[in-house]
N, C-alpha and C positions, 0 to 999 in steps of 0.2 A: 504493500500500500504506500502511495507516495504521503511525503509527510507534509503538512501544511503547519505544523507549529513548529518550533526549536526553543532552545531553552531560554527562560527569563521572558518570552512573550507574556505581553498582559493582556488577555482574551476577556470575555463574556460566555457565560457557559448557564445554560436552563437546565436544574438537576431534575435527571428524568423517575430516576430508580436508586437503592440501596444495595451496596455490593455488598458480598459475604462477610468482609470486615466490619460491617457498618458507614461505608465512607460511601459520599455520594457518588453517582455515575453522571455523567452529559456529557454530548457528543457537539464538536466540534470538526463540523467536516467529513462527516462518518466517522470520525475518528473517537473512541470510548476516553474520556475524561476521567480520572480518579483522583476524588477531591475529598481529604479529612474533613469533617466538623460541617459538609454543607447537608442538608437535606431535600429530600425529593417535593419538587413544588418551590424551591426557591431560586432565584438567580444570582451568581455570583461574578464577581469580577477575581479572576485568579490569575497565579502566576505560575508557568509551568516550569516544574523542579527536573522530570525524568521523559525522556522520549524511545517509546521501543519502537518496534513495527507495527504491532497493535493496538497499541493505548500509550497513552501518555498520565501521567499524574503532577498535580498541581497543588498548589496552596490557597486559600483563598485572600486576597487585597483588601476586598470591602462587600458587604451583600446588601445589593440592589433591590432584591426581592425576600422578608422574608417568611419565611415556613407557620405559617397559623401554628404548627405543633411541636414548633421551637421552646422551650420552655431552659429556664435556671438550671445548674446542674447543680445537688444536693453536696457531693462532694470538693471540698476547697481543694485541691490536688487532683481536680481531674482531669487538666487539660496536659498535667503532665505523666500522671500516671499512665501504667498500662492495664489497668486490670477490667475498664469498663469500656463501651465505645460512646453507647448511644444513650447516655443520661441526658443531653439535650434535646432529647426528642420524648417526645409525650408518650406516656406509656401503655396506653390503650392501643392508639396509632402504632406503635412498634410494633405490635402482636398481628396487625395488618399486614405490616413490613415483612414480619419473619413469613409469614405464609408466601407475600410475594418470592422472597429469595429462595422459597421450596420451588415456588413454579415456575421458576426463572433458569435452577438449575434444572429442572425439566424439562427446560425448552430446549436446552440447550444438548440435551444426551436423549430425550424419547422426542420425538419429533412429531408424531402420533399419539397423541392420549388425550383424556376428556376431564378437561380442569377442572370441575364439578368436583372429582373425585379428592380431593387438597379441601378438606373442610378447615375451618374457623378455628384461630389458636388456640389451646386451652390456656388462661393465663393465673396470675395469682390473685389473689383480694387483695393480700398484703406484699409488695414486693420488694419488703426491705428487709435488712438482715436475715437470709434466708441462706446462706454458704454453711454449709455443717462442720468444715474440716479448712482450714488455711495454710500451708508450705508458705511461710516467708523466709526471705532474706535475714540479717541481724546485719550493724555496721553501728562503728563507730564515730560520732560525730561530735567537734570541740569537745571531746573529754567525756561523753554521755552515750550510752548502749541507744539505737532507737531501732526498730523494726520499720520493714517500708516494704517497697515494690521497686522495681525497672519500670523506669521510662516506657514509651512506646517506642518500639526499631530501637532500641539500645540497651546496653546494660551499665548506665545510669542508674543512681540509688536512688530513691524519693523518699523523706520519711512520713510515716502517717501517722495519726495519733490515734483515730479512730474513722472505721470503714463500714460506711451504708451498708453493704451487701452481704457481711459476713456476721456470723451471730454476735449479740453484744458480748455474752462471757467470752468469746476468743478473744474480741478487742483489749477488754479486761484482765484476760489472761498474759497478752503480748505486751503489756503494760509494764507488769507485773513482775514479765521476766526480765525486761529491760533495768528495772529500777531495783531490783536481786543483784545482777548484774554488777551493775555501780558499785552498791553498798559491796558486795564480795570481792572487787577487786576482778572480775573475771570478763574478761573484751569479748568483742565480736570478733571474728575472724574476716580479714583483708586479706582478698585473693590475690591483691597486687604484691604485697609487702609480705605473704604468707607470715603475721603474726595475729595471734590469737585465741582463743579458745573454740566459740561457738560461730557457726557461719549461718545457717537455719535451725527453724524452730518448727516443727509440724506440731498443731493441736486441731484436734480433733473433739465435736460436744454430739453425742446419743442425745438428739432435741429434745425426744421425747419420755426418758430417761436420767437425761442431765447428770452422764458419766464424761468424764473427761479424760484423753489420754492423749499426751506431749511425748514427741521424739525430739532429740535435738541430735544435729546432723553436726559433728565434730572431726576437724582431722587428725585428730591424737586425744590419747587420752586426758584430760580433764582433771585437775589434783582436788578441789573441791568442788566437783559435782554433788556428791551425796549432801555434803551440807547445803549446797544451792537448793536439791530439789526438796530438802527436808522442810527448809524455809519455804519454799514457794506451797507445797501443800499442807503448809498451816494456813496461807492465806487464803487458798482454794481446795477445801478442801472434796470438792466434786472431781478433785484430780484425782483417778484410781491404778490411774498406768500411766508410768513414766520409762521409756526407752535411751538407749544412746546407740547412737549410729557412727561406725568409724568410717570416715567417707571423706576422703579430699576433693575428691571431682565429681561434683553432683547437676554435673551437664547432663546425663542421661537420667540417672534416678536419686532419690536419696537415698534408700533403704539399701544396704549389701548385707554381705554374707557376717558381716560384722554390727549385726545387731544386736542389744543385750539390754532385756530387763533389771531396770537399777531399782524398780518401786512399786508395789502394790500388785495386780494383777495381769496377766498375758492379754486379756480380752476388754474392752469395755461392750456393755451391751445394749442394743438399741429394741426398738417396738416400734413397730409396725405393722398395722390390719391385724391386731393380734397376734402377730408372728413374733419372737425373739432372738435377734441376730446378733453373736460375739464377731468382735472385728478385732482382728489384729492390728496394727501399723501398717502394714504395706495392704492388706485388704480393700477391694476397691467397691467402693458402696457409695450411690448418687450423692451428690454435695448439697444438693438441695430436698432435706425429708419432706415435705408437703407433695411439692412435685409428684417424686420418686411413686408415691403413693398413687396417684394419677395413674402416672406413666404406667405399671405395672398391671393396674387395673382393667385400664383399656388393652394392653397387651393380653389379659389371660379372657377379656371379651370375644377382640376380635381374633381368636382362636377359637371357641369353639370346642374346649376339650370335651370328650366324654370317657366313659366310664371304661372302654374297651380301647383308648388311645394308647398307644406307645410315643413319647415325646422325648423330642433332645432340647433340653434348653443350653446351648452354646454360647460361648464367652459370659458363660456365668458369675463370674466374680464371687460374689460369700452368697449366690443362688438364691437371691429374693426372687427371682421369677417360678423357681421350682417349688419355693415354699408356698405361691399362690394360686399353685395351680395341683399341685400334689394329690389333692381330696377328689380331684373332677378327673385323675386321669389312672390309668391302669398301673404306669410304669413311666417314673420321669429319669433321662440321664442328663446328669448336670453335666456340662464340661469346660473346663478352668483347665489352662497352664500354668497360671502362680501359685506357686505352692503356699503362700500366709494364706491370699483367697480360699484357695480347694481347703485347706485346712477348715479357714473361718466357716465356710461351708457348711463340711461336717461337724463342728461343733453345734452349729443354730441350728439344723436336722434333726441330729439328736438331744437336744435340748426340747424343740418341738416335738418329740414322737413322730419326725413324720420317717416311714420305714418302705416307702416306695420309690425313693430316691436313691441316686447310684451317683456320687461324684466322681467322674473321668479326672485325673487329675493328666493332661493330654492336649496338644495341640487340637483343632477340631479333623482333619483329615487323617491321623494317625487313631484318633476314637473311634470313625466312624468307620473304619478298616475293621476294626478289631468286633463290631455290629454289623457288618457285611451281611450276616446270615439273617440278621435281625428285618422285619416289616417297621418303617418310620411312617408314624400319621403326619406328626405336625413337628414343624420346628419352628424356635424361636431363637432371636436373634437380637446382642448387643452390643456391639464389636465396638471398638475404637476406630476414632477419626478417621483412620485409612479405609474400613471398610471390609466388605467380605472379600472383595479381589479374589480372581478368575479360577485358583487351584480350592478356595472355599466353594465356590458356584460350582465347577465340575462337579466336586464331591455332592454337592446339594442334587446335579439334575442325574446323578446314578443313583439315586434313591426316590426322586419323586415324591415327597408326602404330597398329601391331598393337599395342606394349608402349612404357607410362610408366613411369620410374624415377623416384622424388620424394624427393632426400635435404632434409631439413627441420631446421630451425633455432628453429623454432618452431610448437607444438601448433596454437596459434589460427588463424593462416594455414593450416597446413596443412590442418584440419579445416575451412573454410573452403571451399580448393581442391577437396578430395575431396569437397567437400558438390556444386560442379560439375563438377567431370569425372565426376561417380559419372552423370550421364546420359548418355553417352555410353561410359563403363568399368566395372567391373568392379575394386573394391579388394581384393584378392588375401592381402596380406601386408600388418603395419606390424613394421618391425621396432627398436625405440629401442635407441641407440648412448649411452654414457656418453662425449659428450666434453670436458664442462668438469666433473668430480669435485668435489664440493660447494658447487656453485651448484645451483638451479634449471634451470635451462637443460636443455631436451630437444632433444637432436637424433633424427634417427627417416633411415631408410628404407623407401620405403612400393612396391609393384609392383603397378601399374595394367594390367589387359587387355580392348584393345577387343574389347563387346559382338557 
């Protein structure tokens, strides 16, 4: 495509649409505009920072036109933070948005389908403080521990004091441990300078429950840890589990093989739908409880189990989807690769009596090897961001269930996925769930039925 902008032009651009990050979209020339902080329905005057072959992105000068559903952003650090996109945009209208950017990656991978079927966001009443678990950073600043976030596009420290989205006792919690910190002599840990103690702090709060369990991600041992964490769970005392993680490079994960409980109990345990789920540390269980409860609900709807199903619920995590559907179905196989998950798993299984449950602890295509001999009705599905990708879908159309459940994390994969399974299925329903409240981020449930 020829290029009609270069860089540092100052253009006019009318924001058409919301891109998967939240930033606006408008075209200049056919050419796709990507514009932080504008929204759809407004006019901007921008400056363009980056030019590919495809799009360009921009910044905005001044807005000419603005957005009826532009609104204040609750958070003082949020234009530099990275952890939210779209707090300037009205939150009802967002849940519009996030359905658009389902059927926008729809458009883009099924070419063929009947939008009807992409129903109305499910959102929340209350969409504040609703993150159940927080991985932050720690850093030293003029002389004082503070906890924060990265920048957006950077790894910039920000500090925060307290965060709209995440539960208040974390906020209180990360306070807590800052000002420990101080009093005990014990730093944050600077990746530049490699001097320090602590570099993150994972806490974790069972909403509804109100157990707490802190890991702190350290690259050497720690000489007064125990008296740190003895102190901090006098002043919190809902803290039941306390971890240390020996981790210098926690670019991939925090949690290694150098995990070790210093305090109180392996599990904290959460409720849900009258279910009881232990969670370890590395255990992965939605960040958002209200949601989750949604989310899972509608999953074991539009399934359809009965009483003579055989079902795989895949990428199971600690298997809340097996726990809600266990009663309605013959014979569920959970399957989980992380071993703290499959663990945590089995522990809320049998803690519930439920005794029709089989945790695979297994990739999904090396499980469904080993049930080759096996008849599958229905599967259900929770993958990670990337999606089921081509050797996951093979595996799915050598077995055929009558019904696919696809709870999704992401438009692009997903529409992706349904762009192959749609040869072998029949896409039914998309139904997008609100579970990270002003971010981007679309979660969806989608019901597949074979052809």
């Amino acid at each position: 495509m020829q290029q009609n902008v270069k860089l540092d032009d100052i253009i006019e651009v009318d924001i058409k649409r919301m891109g998967i990050n939240g930033e606006g979209i408008g075209y200049h020339e056919r050419l796709a505009i990507f514009i932080d902080q504008a929204l759809p329905g407004e006019t901007v005057k921008v400056q363009i920072k980056e030019v590919f072959p495809n799009r360009a992105t921009a910044k905005v000068v001044e807005t000419l036109k603005k957005s009826k559903q532009r609104i204040i952003p609750f958070c003082p650090v949020y234009d530099l933070c990275g952890g939210c996109q779209v707090q300037h945009f009205n939150y009802v209208a967002m849940l519009g948005q996030k359905k658009d950017i389902l059927s926008k990656a729809l458009d883009r991978y099924m070419k063929k389908y009947d939008k009807s079927l992409i129903k109305e966001t499910i959102g929340m009443d209350n969409p504040m403080h609703y993150r159940n678990k927080a991985s932050l950073p720690l850093r030293k600043i003029n002389g004082k521990n503070r906890f924060g976030m990265y920048a957006r596009n950077s790894n910039q420290f920000i500090p925060i004091e307290d965060c709209g989205i995440q539960h208040k006792k974390i906020n209180e919690i990360f306070t807590t441990i800052t000002l420990l910190m101080d009093k005990l002599g014990i730093d944050a840990y600077d990746p530049k300078t490699k001097k320090g103690d602590i570099s993150h702090a994972v806490v974790r709060i069972t909403e509804n429950l109100e157990e707490v369990q802190v890991s702190f991600i350290i690259p050497k041992k720690v000489n007064k840890m125990i008296e740190f964490v003895n102190e901090l769970v006098v002043h919190h005392p809902e803290i039941l589990s306390v971890y240390d993680v020996i981790n210098s490079e926690v670019k991939q994960s925090f949690f290694t093989n150098k995990t070790k409980l210093i305090y109180g109990k392996e599990t904290v345990d959460e409720s849900l739908s009258g279910f009881k789920f232990s969670l370890k540390p590395d255990a992965f269980f939605q960040l958002n409880t209200t949601q989750a409860d949604k989310f899972y609900k509608k999953m074991v709807e539009l399934s359809e189990v009965s009483e003579n199903d055989i079902v795989i619920d895949a990428y199971a995590g600690s298997a809340p989807i097996s726990h809600y559907i266990a009663d309605k179905a013959k014979k569920v196989y959970a399957i989980e690769i992380n071993k703290d998950a499959a663990t945590s798993a089995k522990i809320s299984l049998n803690n519930n009596n439920i005794r029709n449950v089989e945790v695979i602890q297994s990739d999904f295509e090396e499980a469904l090897n080993k049930l080759k001999n096996q008849t599958i009705d229905i599967m259900l599905f929770d993958p990670p961001r990337s999606g089921l990708g081509e050797s996951t879908i093979d595996t799915i159309l050598k077995f055929k269930p009558k019904r696919l459940v696809y709870g999704s994390c992401n438009p692009s994969t997903l529409a992706k996925d349904l762009s192959q399974l749609s040869k072998s299925y029949i896409v039914k329903e998309i139904i997008p769930i609100d579970m990270f409240p002003y971010t981007s981020l679309v979660e969806s449930v989608s019901l597949l039925i074979l052809k």
